[in-house]
Rosetta silent file (secondary structure, phi, psi, omega in degrees, C-alpha in Angstrom):
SEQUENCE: XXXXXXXXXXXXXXXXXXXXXXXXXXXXXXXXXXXXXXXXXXXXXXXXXXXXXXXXXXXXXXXXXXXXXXXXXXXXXXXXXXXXXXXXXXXXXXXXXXXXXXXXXXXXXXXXXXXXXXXXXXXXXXXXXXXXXXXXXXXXXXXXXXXXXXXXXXXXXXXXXXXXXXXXXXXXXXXXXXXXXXXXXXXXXXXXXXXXXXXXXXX
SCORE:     score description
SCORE:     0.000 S_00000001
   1 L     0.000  143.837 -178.074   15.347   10.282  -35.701 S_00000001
   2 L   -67.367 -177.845  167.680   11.678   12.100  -35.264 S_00000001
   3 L   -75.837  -43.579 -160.426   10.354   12.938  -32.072 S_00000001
   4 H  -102.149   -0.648  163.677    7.837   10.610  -32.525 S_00000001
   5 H   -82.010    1.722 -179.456   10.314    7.812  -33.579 S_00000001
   6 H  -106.187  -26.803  161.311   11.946    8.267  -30.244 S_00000001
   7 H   -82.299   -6.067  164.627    8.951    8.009  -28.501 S_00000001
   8 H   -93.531  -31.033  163.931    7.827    4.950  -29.688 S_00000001
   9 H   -58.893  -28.991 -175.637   11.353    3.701  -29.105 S_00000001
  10 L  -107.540  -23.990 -160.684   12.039    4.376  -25.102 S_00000001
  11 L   -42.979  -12.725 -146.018    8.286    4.493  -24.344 S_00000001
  12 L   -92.520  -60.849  171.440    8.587    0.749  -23.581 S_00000001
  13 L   -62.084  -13.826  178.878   11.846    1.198  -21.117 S_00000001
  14 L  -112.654   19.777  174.127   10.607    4.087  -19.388 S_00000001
  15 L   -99.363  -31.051 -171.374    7.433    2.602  -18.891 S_00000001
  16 L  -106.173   32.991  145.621    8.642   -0.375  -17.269 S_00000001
  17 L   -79.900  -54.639 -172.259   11.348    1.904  -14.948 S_00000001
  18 H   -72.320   -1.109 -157.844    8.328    3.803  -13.787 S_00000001
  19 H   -92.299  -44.332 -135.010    6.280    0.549  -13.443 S_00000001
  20 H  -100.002  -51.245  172.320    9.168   -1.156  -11.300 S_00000001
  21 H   -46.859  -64.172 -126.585    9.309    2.306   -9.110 S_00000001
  22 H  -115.617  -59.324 -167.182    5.624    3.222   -8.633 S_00000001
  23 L    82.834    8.303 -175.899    3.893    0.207   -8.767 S_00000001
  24 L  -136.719  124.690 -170.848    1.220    0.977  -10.525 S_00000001
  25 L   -22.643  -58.707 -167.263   -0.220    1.105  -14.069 S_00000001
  26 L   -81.774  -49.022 -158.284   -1.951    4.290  -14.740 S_00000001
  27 H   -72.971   -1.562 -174.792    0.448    6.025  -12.719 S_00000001
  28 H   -99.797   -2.416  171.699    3.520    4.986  -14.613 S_00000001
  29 H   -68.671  -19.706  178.998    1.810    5.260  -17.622 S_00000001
  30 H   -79.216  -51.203  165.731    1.426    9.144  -16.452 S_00000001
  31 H   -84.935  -17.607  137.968    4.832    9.493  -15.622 S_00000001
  32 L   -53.212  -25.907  167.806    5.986    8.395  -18.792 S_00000001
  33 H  -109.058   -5.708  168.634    4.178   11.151  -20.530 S_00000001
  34 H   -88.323  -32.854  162.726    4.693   13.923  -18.459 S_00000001
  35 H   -36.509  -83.103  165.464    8.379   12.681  -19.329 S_00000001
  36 H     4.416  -92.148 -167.297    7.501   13.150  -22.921 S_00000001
  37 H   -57.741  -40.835 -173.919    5.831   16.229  -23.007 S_00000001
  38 H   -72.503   -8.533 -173.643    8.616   18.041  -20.797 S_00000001
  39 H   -85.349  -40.607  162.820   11.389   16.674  -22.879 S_00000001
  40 H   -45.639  -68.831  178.198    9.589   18.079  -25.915 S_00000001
  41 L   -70.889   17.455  139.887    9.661   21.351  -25.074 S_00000001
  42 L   -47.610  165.639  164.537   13.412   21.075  -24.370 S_00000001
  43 L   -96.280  121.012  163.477   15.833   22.278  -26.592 S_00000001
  44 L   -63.129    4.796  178.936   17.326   19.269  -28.596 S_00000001
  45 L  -119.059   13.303  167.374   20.194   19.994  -29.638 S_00000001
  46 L   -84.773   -8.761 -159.419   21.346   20.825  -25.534 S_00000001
  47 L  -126.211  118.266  169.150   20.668   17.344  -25.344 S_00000001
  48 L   -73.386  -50.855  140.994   23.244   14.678  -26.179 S_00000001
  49 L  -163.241  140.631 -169.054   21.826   11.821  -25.826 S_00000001
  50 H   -46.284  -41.047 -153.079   18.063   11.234  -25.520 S_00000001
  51 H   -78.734  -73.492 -173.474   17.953    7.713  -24.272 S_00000001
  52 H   -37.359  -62.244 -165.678   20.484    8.566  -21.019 S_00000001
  53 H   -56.098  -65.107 -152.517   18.149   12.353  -20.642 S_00000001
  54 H   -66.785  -40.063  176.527   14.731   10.235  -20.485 S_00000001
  55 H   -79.101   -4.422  166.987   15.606    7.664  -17.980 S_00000001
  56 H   -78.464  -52.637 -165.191   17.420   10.168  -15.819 S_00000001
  57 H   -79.832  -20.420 -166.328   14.030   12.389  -15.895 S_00000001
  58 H   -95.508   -6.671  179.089   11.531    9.380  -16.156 S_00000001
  59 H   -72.024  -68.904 -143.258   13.890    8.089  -12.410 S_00000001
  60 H   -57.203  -36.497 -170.196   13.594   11.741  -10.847 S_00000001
  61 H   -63.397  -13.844  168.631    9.781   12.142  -11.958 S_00000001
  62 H   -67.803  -32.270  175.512    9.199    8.613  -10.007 S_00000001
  63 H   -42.192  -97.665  -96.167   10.825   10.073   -6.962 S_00000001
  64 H   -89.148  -48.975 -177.853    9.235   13.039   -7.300 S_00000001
  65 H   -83.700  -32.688 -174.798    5.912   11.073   -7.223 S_00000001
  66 H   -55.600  -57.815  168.630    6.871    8.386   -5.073 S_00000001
  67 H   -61.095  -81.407 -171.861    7.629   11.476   -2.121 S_00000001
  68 H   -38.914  -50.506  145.660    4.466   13.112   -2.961 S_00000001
  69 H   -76.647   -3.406  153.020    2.680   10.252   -1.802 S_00000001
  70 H   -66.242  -52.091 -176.689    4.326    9.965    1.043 S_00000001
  71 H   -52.861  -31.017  154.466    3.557   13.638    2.348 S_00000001
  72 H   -45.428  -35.687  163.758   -0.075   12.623    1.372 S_00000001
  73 H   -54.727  -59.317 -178.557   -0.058    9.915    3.833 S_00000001
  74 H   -52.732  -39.716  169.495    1.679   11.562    6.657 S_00000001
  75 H   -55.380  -50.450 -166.711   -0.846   14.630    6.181 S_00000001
  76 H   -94.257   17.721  169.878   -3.478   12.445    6.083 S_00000001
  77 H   -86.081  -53.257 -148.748   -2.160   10.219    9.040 S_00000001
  78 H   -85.681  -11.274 -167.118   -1.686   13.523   11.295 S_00000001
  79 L  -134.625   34.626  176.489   -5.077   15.225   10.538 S_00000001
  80 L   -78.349  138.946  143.640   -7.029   11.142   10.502 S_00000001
  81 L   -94.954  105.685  161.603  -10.111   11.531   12.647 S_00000001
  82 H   -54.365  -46.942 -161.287  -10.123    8.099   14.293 S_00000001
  83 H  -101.902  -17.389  145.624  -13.047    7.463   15.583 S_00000001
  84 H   -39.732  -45.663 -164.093  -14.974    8.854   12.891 S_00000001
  85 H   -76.535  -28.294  154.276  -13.189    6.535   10.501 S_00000001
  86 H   -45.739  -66.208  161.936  -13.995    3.479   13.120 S_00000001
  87 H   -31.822  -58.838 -166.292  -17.634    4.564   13.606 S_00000001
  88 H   -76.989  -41.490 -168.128  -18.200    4.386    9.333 S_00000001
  89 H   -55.095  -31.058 -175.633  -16.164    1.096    9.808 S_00000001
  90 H   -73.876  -68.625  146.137  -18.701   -0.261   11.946 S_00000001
  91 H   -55.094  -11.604  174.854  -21.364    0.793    9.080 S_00000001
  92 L   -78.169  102.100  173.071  -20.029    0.092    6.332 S_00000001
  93 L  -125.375   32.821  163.118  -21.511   -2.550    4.323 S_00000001
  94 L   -81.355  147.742  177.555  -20.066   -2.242    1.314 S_00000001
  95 L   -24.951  119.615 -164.157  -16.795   -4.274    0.525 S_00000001
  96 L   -88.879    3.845 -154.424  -14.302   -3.429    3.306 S_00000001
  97 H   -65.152  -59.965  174.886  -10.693   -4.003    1.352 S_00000001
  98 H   -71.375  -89.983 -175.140   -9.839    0.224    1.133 S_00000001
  99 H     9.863  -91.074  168.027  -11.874    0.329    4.087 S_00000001
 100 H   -45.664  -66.744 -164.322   -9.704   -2.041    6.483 S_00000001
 101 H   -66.059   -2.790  166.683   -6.418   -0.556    5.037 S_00000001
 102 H  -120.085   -4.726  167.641   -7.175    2.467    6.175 S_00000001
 103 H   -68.273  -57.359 -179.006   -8.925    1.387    9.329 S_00000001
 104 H   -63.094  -17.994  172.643   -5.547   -0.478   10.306 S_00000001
 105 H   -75.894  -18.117 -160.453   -3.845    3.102    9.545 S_00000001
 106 H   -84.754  -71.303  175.091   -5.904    4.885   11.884 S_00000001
 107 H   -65.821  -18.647  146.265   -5.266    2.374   14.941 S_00000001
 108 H   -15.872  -75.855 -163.669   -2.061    2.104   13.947 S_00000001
 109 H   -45.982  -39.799 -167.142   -1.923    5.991   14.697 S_00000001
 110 H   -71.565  -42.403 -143.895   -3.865    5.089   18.063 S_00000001
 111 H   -88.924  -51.601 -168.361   -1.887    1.622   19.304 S_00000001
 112 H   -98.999  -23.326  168.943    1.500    3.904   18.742 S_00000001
 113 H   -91.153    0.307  172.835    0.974    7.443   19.852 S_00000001
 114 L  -129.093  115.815  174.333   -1.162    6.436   23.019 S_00000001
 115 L   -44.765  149.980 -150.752   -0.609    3.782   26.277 S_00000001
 116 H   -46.804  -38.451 -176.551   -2.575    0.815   26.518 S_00000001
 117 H   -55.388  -43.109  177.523   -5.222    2.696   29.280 S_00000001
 118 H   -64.805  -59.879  168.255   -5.248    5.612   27.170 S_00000001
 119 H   -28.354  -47.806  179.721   -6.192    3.689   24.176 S_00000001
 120 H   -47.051  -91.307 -135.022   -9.227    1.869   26.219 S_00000001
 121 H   -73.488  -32.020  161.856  -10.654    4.740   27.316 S_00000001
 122 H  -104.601  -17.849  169.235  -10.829    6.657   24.325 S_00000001
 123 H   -21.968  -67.068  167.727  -11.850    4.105   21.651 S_00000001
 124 H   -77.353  -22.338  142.022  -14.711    3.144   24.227 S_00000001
 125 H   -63.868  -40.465 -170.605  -15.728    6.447   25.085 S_00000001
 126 H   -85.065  -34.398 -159.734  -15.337    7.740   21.681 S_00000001
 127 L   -96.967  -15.854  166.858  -16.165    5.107   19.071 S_00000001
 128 L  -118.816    1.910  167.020  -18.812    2.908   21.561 S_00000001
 129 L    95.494   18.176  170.957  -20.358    5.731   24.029 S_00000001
 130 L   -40.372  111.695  160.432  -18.737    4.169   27.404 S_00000001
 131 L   -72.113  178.298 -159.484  -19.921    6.986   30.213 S_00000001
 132 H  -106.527    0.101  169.460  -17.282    7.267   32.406 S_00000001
 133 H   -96.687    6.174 -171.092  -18.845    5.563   35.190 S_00000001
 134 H   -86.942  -74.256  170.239  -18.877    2.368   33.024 S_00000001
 135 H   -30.947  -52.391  161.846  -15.200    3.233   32.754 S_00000001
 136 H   -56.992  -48.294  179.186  -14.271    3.899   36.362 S_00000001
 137 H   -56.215  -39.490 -167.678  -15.877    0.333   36.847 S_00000001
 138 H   -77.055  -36.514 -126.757  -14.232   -1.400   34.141 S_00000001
 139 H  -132.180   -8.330 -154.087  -10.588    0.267   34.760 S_00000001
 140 L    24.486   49.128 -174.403  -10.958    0.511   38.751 S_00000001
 141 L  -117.635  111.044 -164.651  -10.076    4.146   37.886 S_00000001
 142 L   -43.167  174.129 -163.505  -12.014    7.601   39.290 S_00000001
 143 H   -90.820  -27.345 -176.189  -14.396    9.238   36.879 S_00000001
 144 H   -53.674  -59.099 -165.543  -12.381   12.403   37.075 S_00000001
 145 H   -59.399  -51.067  161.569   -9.256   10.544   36.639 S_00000001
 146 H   -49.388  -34.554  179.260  -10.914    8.734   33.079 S_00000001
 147 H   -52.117  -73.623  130.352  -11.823   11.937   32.026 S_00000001
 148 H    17.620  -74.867  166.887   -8.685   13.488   32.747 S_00000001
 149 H   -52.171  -49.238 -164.572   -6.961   10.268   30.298 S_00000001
 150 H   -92.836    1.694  150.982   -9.385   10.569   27.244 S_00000001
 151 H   -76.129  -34.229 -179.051   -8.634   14.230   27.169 S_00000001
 152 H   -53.959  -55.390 -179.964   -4.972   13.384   27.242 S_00000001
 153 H   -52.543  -67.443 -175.352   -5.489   10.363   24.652 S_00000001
 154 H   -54.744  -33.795 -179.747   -7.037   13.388   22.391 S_00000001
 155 H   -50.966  -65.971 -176.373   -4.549   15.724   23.061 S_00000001
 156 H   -53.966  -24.613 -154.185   -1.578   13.266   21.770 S_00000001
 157 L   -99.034   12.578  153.028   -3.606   11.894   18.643 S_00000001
 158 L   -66.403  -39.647 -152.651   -3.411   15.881   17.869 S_00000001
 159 L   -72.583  178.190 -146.213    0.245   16.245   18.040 S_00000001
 160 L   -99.138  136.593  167.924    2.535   15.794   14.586 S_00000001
 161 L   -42.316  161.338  179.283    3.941   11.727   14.026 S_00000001
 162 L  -141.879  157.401  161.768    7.037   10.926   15.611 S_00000001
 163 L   -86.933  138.583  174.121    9.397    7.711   14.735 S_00000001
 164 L  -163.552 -172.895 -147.986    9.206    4.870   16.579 S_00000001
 165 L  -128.500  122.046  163.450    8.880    1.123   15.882 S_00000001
 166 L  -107.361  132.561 -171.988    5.659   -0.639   15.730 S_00000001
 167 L   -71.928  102.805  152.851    4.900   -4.391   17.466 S_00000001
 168 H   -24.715  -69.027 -153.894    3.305   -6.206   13.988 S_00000001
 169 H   -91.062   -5.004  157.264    1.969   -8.717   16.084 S_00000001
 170 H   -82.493  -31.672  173.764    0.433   -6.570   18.547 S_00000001
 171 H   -55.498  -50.173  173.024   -0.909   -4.100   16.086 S_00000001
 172 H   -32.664  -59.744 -174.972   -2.470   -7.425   14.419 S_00000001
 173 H   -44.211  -77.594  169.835   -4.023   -8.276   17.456 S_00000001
 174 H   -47.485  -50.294 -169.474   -5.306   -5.440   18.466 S_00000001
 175 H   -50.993  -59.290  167.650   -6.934   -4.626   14.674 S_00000001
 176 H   -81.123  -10.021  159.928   -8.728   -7.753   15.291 S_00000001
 177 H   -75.468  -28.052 -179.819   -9.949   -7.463   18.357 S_00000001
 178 H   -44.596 -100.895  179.167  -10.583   -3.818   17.213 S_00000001
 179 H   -19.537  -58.133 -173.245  -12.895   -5.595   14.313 S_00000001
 180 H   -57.598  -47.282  179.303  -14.497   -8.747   16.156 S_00000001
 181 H   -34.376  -33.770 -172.907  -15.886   -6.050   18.599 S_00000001
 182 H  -103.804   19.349  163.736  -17.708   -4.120   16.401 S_00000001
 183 H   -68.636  -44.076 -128.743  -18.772   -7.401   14.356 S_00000001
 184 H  -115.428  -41.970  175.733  -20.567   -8.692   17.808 S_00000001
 185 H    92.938   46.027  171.200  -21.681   -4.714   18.505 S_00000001
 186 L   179.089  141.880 -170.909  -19.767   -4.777   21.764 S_00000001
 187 L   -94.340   79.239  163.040  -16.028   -4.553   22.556 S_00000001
 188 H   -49.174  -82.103  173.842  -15.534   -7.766   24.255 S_00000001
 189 H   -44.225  -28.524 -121.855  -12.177   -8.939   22.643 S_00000001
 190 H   -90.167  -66.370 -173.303  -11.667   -5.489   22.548 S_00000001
 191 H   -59.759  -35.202 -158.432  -11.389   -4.830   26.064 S_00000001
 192 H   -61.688  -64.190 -164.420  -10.219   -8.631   27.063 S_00000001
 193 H   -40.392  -41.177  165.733   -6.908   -7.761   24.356 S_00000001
 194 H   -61.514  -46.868  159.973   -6.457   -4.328   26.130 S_00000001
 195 H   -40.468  -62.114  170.755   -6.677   -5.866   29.455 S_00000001
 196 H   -27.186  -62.659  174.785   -4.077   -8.213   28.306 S_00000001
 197 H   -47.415  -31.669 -160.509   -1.876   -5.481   27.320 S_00000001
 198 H   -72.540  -70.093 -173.537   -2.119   -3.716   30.693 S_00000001
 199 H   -46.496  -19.231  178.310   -1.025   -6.918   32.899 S_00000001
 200 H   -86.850  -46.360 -174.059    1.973   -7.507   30.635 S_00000001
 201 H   -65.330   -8.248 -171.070    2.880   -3.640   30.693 S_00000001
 202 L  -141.801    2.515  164.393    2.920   -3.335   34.545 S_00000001
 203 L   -52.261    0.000    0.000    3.970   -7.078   35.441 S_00000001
């Protein structure tokens, strides 16, 4: 059998392995040909049989991609600007789909590396301009002592992810209270949901 009769023969199965990994079109269409091409420059006659070598190498190159976007995420999870990426969310009036999915990664990042107080204070210092005597009022908390938290709040959303378990339906919440606020151009919900949180956390 050619080369090129064997590639019109598996292309079909190792397209729909990498399809079924990856989830996606172009890229399994990509990882089927970098399959290809490296199996070409093998030596063929080290190779017993072709069908078993391409779906072993067309698996590992799905890994191999599948783990590469993870470490893309995680990188770009741990070095996320938040409140830039709020702040364009708030401007942004182009379709919001990519937008929002990366909006909900960002508070994600916030709602689980910082406590409910922490959170307040900096989202409404950073992403709506709260001075801190707006803050001491709102929080019944000194100005020093808010300061003092939204450096802390920054400090943590520096540090490297950690595992832990995230509340769905609190993340939910929050995301939309997150949202109506800057829909309305003030964090009403924002604060009421965050209030919420506090009285349940110290009940």
């Amino acid at each position: 059998m050619t080369e090129a009769q064997t590639i019109s023969l598996y292309h079909p199965i190792l397209y729909s392995i990498a399809l079924k990994m990856v989830g996606s079109f172009s890229d399994a269409e990509d990882i089927v040909q970098d399959t290809f091409l490296k199996w070409l420059t093998v030596d063929q006659d080290k190779i017993k049989n072709n069908k078993s070598y391409l779906i072993r190498a067309v698996t590992n190159n799905s890994i191999n991609h599948i783990n590469s976007l993870k470490r893309k995420k995680d990188e770009y999870l741990e070095n996320i600007n938040s409140s830039d990426l709020v702040k364009k969310y708030i401007d942004w009036e182009a379709p919001k789909i990519d937008l929002e999915n990366e909006l909900s990664e960002a508070l994600a990042v916030i709602h689980k590396k910082l406590e409910p107080l922490e959170q307040a204070i900096f989202i409404l210092r950073e992403v709506f301009d709260f001075d801190y005597e707006e803050l001491q009022v709102l929080f019944d908390k000194k100005k020093d002592n808010c300061r003092q938290i939204f450096c802390r709040a920054k400090e943590k959303l520096t540090l490297k992810p950690f595992k832990f378990n995230l509340d769905i339906s609190k993340h939910t919440r929050f995301l939309e209270s997150f949202k109506e606020s800057c829909k309305i151009g003030h964090p009403n919900d924002f604060i009421q949901e965050i209030k919420k949180e506090l009285s349940l956390k110290f009940s």
